[in-house]
N, C-alpha and C positions, 0 to 999 in steps of 0.2 A: 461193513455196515451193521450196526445194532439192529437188536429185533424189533424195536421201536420204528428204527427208518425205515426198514423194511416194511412196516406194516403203514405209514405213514405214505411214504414213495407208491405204494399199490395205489392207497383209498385217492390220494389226488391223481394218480392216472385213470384210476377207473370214472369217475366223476357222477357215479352212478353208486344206487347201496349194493354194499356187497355183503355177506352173511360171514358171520365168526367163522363158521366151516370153511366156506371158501377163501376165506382166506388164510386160514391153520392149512388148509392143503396146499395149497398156492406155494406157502412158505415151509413146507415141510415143520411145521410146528402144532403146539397145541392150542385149543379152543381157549383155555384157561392163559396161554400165555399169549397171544391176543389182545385177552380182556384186558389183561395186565401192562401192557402197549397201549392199549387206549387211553387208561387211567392214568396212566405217566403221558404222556403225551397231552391230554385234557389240562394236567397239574402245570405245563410249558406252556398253557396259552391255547393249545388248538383247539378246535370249536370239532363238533360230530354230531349229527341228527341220528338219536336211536331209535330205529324202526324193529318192527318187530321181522323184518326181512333183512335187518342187518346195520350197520353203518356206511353212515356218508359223509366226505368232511364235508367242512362247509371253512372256504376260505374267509380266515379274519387277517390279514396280514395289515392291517391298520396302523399307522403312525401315531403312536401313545405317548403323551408329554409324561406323565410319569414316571411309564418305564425307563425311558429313557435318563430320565432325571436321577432317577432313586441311586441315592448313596453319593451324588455328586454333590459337595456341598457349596452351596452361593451360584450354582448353574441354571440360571432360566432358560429354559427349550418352550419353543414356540413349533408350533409346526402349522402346516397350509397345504391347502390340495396342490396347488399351483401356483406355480412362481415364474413372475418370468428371468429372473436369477438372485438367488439368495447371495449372493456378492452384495447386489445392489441393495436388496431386502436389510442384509446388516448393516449396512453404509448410511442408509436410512433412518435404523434405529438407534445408531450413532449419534446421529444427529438431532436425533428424536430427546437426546440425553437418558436413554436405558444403560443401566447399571451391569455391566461389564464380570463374570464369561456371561454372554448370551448366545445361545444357539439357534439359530433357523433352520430348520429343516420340512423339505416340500415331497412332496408323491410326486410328483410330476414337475420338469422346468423346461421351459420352452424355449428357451434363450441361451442354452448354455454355453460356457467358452472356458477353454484353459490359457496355458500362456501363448503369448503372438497371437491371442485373441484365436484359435481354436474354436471351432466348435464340437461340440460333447454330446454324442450322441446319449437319447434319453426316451428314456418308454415310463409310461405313467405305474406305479405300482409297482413295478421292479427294480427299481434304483436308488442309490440312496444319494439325493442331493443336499447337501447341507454347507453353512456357512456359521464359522466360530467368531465373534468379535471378543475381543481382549483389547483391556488397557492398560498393555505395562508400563506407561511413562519411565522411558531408561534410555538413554542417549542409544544411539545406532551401533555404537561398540559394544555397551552392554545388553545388546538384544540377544536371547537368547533365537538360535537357530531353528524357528520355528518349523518351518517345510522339513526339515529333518525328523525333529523330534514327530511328527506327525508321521509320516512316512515309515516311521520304526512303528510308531501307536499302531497301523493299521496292519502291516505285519502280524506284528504281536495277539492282535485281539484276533483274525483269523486262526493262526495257527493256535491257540485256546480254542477256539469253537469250533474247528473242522481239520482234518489230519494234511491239512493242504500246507507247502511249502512256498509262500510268495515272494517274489525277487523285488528288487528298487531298483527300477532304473537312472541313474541318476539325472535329475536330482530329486522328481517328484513324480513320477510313474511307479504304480506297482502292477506286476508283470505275475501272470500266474501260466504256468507251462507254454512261455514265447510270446505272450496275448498278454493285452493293458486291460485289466480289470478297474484302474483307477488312476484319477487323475487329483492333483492338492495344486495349492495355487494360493500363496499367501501376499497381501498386501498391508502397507504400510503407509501410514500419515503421520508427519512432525509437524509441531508445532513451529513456525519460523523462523522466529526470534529467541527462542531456548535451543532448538536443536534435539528437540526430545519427542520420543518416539509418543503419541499422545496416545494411538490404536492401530491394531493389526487386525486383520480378516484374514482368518482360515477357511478357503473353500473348497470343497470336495465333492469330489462326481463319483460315485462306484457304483460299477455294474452286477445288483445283487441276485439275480435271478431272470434276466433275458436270456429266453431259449436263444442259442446258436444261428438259427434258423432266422430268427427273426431279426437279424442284426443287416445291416445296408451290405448290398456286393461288394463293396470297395474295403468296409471294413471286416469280412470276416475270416481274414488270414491275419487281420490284427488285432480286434479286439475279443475278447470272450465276457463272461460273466461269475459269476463265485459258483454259482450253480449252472452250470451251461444249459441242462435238460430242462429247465424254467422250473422245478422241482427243489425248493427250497427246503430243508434239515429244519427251519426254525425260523422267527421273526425277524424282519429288520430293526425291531427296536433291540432285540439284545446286541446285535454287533454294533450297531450303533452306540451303546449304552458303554460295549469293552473297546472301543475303538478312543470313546474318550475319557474312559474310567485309563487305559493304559497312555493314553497322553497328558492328563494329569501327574500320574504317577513319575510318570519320566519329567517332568516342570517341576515336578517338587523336589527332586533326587537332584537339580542343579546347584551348585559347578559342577557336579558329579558329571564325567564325560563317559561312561559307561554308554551313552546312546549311542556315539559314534564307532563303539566297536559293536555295537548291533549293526549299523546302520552298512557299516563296511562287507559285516558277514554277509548280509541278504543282497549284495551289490552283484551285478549279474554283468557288470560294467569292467571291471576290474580283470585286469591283465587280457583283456580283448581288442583287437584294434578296431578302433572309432572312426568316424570322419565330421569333420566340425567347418566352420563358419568361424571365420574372427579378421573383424576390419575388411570385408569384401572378401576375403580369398579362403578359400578351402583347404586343409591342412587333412594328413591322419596319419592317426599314430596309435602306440600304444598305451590305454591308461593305467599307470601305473599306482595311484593314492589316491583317496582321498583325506585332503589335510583335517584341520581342526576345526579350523572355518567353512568347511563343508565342501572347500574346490576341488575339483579332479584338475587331478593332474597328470596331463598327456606327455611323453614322450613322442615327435617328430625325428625324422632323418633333421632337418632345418636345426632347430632348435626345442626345451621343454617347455611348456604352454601349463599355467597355472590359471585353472578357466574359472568364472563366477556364473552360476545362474542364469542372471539377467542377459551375459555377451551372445550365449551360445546357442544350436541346436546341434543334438547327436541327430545326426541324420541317416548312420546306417552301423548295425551293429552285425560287427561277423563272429555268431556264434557257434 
């Protein structure tokens, strides 16, 4: 941890001003390096009441259309305190006829759900809910693998912004140390009579800073947050900002298939035995690939099972 986070990680536990002294002794550092902590940390966005008894942060962790935006070009971000699902939110504005990337993203969703209609657990100001609409108008063959490339994006943009190693589970969980910090969930509308893909919805749930503690009993052998201690390094709008600055980047790099050997490395799925669902009966085996078109593919005693998205659920991974 940087002298920065250290000095950052005190003043939000303490919640109280603390004095430059107390906290150069706290941290076995100096007064001067400190100061120099505070001014670099001020320059990131973080707010601090100077008193002449010391400093206090003062939380701004706010949802900023700007930041978010900045450097993404033709990407309109909207954001809202509350939502009752920015699924719906972009589905909406679809319809509304808004001009395509557009992003929704809320503090708070009350409603939320992954695939089989899931629900996503969700705390106001700790989470990052967000919904991407896109209109690639491209037949269902040449739809590029959204939920993947997504999935590598949010990888990617954490491991930039914090020394953390996050898994995929296939095909749309990211797993940080056993625990689903994140949930993606893409949807798809054709035109009927062409056959072409007119708009896709990328939704996302991630858990960016829910203390541990405050997560339901049922969930907290499974789920976690980016920051477990609710003690967040930095804002949600910059992960937000490389989550889809790095999903861009891999959209624009197509045909290039470089994402699916990202996509494979960070796979926590691969060469483990599964247990699955297909056609009423329960199968498990070993997954041995994922192909090009993004299917794992199981190995059974029976027979090998070339699985899509939509048929399955992994129901138990033995790790």
């Amino acid at each position: 941890m940087t002298t920065k986070e250290q000095v950052l990680q005190l003043l939000k536990q303490s919640h109280d001003t603390l004095s430059g002294e107390k906290i150069a002794q706290h941290l076995a550092i100096s007064r001067t390096a400190v100061w120099k902590a505070i001014k670099e940390l001020e320059k990131n966005g973080y707010v601090f009441e100077h008193a002449k008894t010391g400093y206090r942060y003062l939380p701004q962790d706010h949802l900023d259309e700007e930041k978010i935006a900045q450097d993404l070009t033709n990407l309109t971000v909207v954001t809202k305190a509350t939502s009752e699902s920015t699924m719906k939110d972009a589905k909406l504005a679809q319809v509304s006829g808004v001009k395509a990337p557009f992003l929704i993203v809320a503090d708070m969703q009350t409603a939320a759900h992954g695939r089989f209609n899931r629900p996503f657990f969700a705390q106001k100001g700790e989470g990052i809910y967000m919904s991407l609409l896109l209109n690639p108008n491209q037949s269902f063959a040449e739809l590029p693998q959204y939920t993947v490339l997504a999935a590598v994006a949010v990888c990617q943009a954490i491991e930039k912004l914090t020394n953390y190693q996050p898994e995929i589970k296939w095909v749309n969980d990211i797993y940080l140390e056993g625990r689903k910090i994140c949930g993606i969930l893409s949807e798809a509308q054709s035109d009927f009579e062409s056959g072409v893909i007119s708009h896709v919805i990328i939704g996302m749930g991630l858990n960016f800073a829910i203390a541990q503690k405050d997560f339901p009993a049922d969930l907290q052998a499974k789920a976690t947050s980016l920051f477990a201690d609710g003690n967040a390094s930095f804002e949600r709008n910059v992960l937000i900002h490389e989550i889809w600055h790095q999903f861009f980047t891999l959209l624009a790099a197509l045909p290039n298939q470089d994402f699916l050997t990202e996509y494979r490395k960070r796979s926590f799925v691969l060469g483990k035995t599964v247990s699955f669902s297909h056609n009423g009966q329960t199968y498990s085996g070993v997954a041995q690939d994922i192909t090009d078109e993004g299917q794992l593919v199981v190995e059974t005693p029976q027979q090998t099972f070339t699985l899509n998205s939509g048929e399955i659920s992994l129901s138990t991974i033995d790790r």
